[in-house]
C-alpha positions in Angstrom: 98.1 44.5 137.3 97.3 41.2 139.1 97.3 38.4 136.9 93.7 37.5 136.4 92.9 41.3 135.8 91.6 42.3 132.0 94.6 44.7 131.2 91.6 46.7 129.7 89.9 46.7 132.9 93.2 48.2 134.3 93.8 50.6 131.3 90.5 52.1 132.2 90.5 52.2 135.7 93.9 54.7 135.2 93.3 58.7 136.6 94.8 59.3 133.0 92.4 57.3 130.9 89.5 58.7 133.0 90.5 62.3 132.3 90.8 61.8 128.8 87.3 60.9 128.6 86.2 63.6 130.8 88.3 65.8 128.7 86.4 64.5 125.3 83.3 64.4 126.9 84.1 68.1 127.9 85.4 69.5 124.3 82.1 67.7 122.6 79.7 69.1 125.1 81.4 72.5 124.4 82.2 72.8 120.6 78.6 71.3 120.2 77.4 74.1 122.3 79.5 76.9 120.4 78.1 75.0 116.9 74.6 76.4 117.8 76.3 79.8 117.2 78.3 79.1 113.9 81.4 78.8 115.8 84.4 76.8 117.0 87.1 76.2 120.2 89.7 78.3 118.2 87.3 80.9 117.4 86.0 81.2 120.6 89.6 81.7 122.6 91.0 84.3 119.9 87.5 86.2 120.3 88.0 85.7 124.0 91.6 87.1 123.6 90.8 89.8 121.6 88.3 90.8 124.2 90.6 90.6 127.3 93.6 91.6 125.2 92.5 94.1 122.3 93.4 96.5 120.6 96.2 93.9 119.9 98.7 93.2 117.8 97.7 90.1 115.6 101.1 88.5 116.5 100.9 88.8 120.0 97.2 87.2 120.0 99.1 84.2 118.5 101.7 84.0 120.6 99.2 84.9 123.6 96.3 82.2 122.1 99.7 79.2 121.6 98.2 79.6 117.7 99.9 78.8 114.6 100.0 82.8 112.6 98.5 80.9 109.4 96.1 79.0 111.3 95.3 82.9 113.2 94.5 84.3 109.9 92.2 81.7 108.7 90.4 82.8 112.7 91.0 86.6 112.0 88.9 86.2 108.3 86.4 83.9 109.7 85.4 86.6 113.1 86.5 89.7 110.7 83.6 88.3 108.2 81.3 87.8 111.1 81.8 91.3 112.3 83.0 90.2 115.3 86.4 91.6 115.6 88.0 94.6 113.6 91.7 94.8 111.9 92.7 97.8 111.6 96.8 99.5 110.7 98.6 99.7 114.1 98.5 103.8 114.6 102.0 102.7 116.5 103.5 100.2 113.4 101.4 100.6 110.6 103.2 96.8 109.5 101.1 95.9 111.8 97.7 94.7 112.5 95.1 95.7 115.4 92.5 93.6 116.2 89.7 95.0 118.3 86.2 93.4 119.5 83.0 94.9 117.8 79.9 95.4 119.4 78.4 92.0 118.3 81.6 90.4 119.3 80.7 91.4 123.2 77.4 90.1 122.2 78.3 86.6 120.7 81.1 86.4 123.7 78.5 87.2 126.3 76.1 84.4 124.4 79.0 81.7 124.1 79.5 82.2 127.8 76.1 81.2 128.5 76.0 78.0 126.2 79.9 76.8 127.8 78.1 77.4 131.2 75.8 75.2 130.8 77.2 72.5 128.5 79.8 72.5 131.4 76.6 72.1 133.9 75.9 68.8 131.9 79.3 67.9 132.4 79.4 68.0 136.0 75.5 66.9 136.5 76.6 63.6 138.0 78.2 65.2 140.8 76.4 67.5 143.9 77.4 71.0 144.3 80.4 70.1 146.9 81.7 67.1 145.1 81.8 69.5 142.2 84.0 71.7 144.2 86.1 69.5 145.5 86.3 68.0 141.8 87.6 71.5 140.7 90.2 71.8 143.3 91.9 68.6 142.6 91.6 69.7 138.9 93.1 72.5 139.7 95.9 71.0 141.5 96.7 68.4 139.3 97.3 70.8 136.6 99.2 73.3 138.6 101.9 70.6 139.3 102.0 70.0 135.6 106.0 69.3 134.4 107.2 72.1 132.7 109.2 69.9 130.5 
């Protein structure tokens, strides 16, 4: 910092300050697109999971998803009461719980792919179609190199 620079000035000029807004700007655009179809971030990756994942044990979608297992059933309830996902005994443990994708799961997944595409177009409107792939590269890099400590 030179000594007749705003320390806020410098603050904001940071790469880390400027990805954090990104970032916000990027999670409002998003959950405000997934609001115009009843649902939330969480919701949408354990639906996404389930999806990619299911049948699945409902304890390895939390440890697959990084979620909390009493924040996963508060998720499980809300997409089991939107008929979006099934639970069902495991035929292998019946302790256990398998959740599979319904029908109008695929169908809100396929519609809350469309709504992050293009709340994710807003996003990157600023840029042209090669600055937003050099944009995702460096993304890209800068979180491959991310310190596993």
């Amino acid at each position: 910092m030179t000594e007749n620079e705003p320390a806020l000035t410098r603050i904001r000029s940071l790469p880390s300050w400027l990805l954090g807004r990104a970032s916000a700007r990027g999670r409002r655009l998003v959950g405000e697109a997934l609001a115009r179809e009843g649902m939330r971030m969480p919701h949408h990756a354990v639906l996404s999971a389930v999806a990619d994942l299911g049948p699945v044990a409902q304890a390895e979608l939390g440890r697959t998803t990084g979620f909390d297992p009493k924040d996963m059933v508060g998720i499980l309830n809300d997409l089991q009461a939107g008929d979006l996902v099934t639970r069902t005994p495991d035929p292998g443990d019946r302790r256990k719980n398998a959740i599979t994708i319904t029908p109008e799961g695929r169908r809100r997944l396929t519609r809350l792919a469309k709504l992050g595409d293009e709340a994710n177009e807003t996003l990157l409107a600023p840029l042209t179609p090669a600055e937003r792939e050099q944009f995702l590269t460096l993304l890209t890099r800068v979180v491959e190199a991310e310190d596993p400590a």
